[in-house]
N, C-alpha and C positions, 0 to 999 in steps of 0.2 A: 604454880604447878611444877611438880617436879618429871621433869622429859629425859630420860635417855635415847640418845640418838645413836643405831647403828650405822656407821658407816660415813665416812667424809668425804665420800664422790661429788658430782655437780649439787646431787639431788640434799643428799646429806650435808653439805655446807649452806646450802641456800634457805635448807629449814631451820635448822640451828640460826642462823643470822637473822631470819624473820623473829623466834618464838627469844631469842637473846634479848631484842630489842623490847618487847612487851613485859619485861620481868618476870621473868620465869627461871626456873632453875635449872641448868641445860648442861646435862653432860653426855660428852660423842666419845665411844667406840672404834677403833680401824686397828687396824697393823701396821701401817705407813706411819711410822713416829714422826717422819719428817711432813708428812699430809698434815696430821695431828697439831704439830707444833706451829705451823701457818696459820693454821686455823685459828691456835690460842693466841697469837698475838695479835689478830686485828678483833676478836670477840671475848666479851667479859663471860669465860665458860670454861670447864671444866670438862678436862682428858682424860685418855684411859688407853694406852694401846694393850690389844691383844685382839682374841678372838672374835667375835662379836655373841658367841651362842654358846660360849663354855660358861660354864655356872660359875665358878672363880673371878672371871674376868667380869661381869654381870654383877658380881657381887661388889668389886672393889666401888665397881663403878656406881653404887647407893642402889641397886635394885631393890633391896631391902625393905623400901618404905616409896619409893620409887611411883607417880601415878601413871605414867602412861611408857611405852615401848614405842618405837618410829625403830622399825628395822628395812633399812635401805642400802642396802650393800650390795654387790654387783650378785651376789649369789643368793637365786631364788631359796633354796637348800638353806643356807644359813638363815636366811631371815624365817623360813620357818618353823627351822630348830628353836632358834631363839626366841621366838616367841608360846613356845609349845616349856621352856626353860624355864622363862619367865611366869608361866603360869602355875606349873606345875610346884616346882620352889619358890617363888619368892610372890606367888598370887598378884602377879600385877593385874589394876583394872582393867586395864585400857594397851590394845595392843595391834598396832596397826604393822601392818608388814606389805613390801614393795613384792612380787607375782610377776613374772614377767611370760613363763612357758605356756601356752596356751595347754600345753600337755596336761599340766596342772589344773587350769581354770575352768576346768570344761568340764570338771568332776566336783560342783556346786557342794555335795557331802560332804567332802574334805575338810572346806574350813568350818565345821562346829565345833562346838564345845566338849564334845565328847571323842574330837577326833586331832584334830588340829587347833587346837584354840586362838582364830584369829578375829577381832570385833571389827578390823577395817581392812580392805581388802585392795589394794592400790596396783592396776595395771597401767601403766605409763600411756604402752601404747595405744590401748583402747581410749585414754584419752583424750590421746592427739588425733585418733583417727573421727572420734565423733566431734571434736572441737575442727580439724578439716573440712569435715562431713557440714556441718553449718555454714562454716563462709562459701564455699562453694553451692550451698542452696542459697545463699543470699547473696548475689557476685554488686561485688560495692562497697561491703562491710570490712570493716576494720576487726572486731570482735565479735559476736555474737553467743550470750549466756543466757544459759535456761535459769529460770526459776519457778517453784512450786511446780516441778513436773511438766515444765514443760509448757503450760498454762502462759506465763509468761517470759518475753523475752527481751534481754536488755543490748542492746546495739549500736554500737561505734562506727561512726561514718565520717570520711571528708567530706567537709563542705565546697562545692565544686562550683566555679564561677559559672554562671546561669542556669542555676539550681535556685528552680523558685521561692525561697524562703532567702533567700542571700540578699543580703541588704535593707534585709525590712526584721522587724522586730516580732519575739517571741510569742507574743499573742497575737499576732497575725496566722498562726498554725491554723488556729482553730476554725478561721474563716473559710481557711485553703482547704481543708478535710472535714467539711461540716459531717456529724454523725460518729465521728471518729476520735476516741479517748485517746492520751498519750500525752507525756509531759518528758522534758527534758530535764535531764537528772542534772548533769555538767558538761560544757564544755572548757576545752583546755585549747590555747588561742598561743600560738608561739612558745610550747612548753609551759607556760603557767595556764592555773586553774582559774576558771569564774565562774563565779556561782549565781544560774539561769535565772531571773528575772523579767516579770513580762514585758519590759521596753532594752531588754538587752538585743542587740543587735548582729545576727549570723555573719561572720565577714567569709569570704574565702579564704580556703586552706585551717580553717578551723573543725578538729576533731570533735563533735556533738554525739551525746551518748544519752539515746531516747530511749524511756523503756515502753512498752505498751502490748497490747494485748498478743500473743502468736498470728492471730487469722491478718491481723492487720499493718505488722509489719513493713510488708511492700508499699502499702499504701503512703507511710510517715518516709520511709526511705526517700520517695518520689519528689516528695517535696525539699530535700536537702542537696541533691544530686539525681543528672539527668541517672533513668535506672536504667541499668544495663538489662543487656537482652540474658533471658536464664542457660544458661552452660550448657553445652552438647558435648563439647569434644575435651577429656581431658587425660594428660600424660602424667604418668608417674615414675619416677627416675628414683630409681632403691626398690629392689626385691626380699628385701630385710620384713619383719614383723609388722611394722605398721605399714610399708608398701604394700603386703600382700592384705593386710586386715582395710585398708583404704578401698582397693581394689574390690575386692567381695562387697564393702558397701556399697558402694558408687555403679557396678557394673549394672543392674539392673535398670538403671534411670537413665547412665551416661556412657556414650561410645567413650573407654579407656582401652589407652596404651601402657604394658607398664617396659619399662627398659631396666633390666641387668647383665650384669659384667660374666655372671657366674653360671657357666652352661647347666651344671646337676641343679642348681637352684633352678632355674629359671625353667628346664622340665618338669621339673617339684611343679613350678607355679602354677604352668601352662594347664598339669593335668588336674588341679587343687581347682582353680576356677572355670565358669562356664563361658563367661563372654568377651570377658580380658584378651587383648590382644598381647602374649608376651613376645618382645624382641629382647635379643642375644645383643649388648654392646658398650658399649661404654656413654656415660650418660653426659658429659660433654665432650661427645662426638658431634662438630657439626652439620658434618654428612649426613650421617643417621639422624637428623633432629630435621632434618630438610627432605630428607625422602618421605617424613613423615608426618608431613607437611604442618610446621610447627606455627607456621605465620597463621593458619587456619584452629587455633589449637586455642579454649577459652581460657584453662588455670594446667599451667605448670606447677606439679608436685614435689621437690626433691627433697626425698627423707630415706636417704645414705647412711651410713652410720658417722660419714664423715663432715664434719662440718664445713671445709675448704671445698669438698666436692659436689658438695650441694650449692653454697656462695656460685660457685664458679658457676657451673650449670644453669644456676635461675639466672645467673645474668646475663646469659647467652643467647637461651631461651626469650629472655624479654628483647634484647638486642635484633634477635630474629623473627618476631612479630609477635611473639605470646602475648594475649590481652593480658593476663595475669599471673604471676608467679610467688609461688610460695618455697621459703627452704625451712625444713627444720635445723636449728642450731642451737646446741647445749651450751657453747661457749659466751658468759651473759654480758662480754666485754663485745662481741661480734653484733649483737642484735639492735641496739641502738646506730650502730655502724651502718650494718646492711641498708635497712627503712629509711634510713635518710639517702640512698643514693636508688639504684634502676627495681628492686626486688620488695615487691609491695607489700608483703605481709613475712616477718619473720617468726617463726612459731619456735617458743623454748619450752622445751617438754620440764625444767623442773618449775616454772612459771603457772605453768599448764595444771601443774600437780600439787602445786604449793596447798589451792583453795583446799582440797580434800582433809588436807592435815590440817590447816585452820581451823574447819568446822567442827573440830573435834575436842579443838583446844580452848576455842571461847565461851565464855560466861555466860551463863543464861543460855536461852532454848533457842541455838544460832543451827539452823539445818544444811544451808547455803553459805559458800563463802566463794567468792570470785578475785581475786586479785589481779589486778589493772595497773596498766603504765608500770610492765615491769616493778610492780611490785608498789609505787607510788600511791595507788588508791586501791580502794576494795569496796564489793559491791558486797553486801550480805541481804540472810534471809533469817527474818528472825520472828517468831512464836510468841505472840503478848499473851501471859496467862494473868490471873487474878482476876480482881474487880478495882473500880475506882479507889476503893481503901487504902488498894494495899500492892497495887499499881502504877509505874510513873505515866504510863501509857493507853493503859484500858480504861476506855469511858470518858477520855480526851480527844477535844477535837487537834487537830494537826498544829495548826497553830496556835494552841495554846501548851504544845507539851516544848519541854526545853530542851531542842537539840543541839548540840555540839556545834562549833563555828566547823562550817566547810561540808555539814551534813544535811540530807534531803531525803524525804519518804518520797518514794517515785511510785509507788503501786501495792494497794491490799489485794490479797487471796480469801476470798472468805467462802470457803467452799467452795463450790465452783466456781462461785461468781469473781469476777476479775474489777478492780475498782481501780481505775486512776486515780492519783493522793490530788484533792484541792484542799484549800486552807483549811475550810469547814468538814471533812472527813473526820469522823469520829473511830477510833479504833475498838473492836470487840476484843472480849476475849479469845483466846481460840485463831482469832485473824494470822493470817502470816504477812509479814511488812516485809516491802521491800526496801534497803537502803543504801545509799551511796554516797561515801565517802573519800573527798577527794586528800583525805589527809590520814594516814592510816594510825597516826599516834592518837590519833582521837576515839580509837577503835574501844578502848576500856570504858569511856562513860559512855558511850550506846551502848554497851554493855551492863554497865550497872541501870540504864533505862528499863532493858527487858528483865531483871531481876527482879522474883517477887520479894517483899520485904513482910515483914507484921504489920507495920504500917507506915504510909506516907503524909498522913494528913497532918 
């Protein structure tokens, strides 16, 4: 596929580096020649500096025959100029563009066809704030991702020593939660991957990633780690965009504080929401973080624009009694950093965002794309169409269809109905699969699986 990418910021390099690696044909966009040229010498890709939304510089760069537009640049305005550019001259199909102004998003009109021609519509922070918004409903979780609407949900957990499933083998699940579907996709044991088998055995400190039905979630959690009590009290540190969009989710369920540095902001805030407590201050103050009574405080939020100032704060935070603390951090050198030392969840927004752009880019009828372990594995959601003929998948039972080394069906959507994968689960047409892959090069032959062909036989 041929991808132009606007823009060589966090977001714009970490996409290019992902769709580089699957063979694609990737050329980036910026004005930073010296951005640009970093770029080209650790990725096999193709530069262009100039503007991102002038038709000349769009052109040099193969718009021409061009399949898809990734406009990611720090200016909402350009990206969607340029995709309004792209359409208009050079009929690109496919035109995804990064939206950040709520000013903008809230006028749904806007992006048609007949107005704004955008096909994907990419708000960062809404993002981050509904991917927050989950692990704080689920306080324990490492990740937590929807699939098919929500229907189902896929869930990364420490395994915690005296967590009933620790030390006894994987089909012992079933004993522990009689009545209760759910299978274990992968666990990943000291930084490597192993692929779940029923006499594989839970040790501690082992990351486990279950998928199963939404209602029943808490219940498979239970069994891996004692469950925490559900969240009442929680602080968010950044009165930026997704501070305040965190805030407005959260306030109606949950006593929030949120703390900024910036007085005209923080009256903005105060008079924007209903039950937010906003305080005036600097958000590693440990004063301020003590008067407000932080040791009593479930999940610390810090999403700063600054990455240092967020690090700082959740560590202080956890130091002064926070059960749990999260920062956001763009920087992807910082995130493997942080999680191994006091700050239990590190959240990267171009990580966060990666999946949205995957599912647009992979083969076959892929709706879902999740990307795990930094970038390491990917959960997808994928559409079997055909019949047995002309199908690698439909009218096969699980264990008879040939998946890739390091790949596992963990759950069908067939309608409403929600089916945990066993060996003998036959795939319909129409079904939506769930699947996870703890090896992301492998991503092309599940892909050529859900392809229809003329024929397989």
């Amino acid at each position: 596929m041929k991808i132009i990418i606007l823009g060589a910021g966090q977001v714009g390099s970490s996409v290019a580096e992902n769709l580089a690696r699957e063979a694609n044909d990737i050329t980036v966009i910026d004005t930073d020649a010296s951005r640009i040229q970093a770029l080209q010498d650790r990725l096999d890709i193709r530069t262009c500096v100039g503007h991102a939304s002038h038709p000349d510089v769009l052109r040099q760069a193969g718009a021409d025959d061009a399949d898809m537009i990734v406009a990611v640049t720090n200016s909402d305005e350009t990206n969607m100029i340029a995709c309004q550019v792209a359409y208009t001259l050079f009929h690109t199909p496919t035109k995804i563009a990064r939206v950040r102004a709520y000013e903008y998003l809230k006028y749904t009109g806007l992006f048609a066809q007949n107005a704004l021609p955008i096909d994907v519509l990419i708000s960062p922070e809404q993002v981050i704030t509904d991917y927050m918004e989950r692990l704080i409903e689920y306080p324990g979780a490492l990740q937590v991702l929807d699939f098919a609407s929500g229907k189902v949900r896929l869930v990364g957990v420490k395994a915690y020593y005296g967590g009933p499933l620790v030390g006894h083998e994987l089909r012992a699940l079933r004993d522990h939660i009689p009545g209760i579907e759910t299978r274990v996709a992968a666990i990943f044991r000291r930084g490597n991957s192993i692929i779940p088998e029923g006499n594989t055995v839970i040790e501690v400190d082992d990351e486990v990633f279950f998928i199963a039905a939404r209602k029943n979630i808490r219940a498979v959690m239970s069994e891996l780690r004692k469950l925490d009590k559900p969240c009442k009290r929680i602080i968010i540190a950044g009165g930026g965009n997704i501070g305040t969009r965190l805030a407005k989710a959260l306030e109606s369920r949950y006593q929030v504080k949120l703390i900024d540095h910036n007085k005209q902001r923080s009256q903005r805030i105060a008079e924007d929401l209903e039950r937010t407590i906003v305080l005036l201050g600097d958000v590693a103050d440990e004063e301020l973080l003590l008067e407000e009574n932080i040791e009593n405080t479930d999940v610390f939020c810090s999403v700063t624009n600054d990455d240092e100032a967020n690090i700082l704060s959740a560590m202080l935070a956890k130091r002064l009694g926070a059960k749990k603390v999260m920062a956001l951090i763009n920087r992807a050198a910082y995130v493997d950093l942080v999680e191994s030392g006091e700050i239990d969840i590190a959240v990267s927004p171009h990580q966060a965002t990666i999946g949205i752009l995957l599912t647009h880019v992979r083969r076959g009828d892929v709706v879902v794309v999740h990307s795990l372990r930094r970038g390491a594995a990917e959960a997808i959601e994928a559409i079997a169409h055909g019949d047995r003929s002309n199908s690698r998948v439909v009218g096969r039972a699980i264990e008879d269809i040939k998946l890739p080394p390091g790949t596992t069906i963990g759950a069908v959507v067939r309608q409403d109905e929600v089916i945990i994968a066993h060996h003998d689960t036959v795939i319909e047409a129409e079904d939506h699969v769930i699947l996870f892959l703890v090896d992301k090069k492998r991503i092309s032959d599940v892909e050529r699986l859900f392809q229809v062909g003329i024929t397989f036989m």
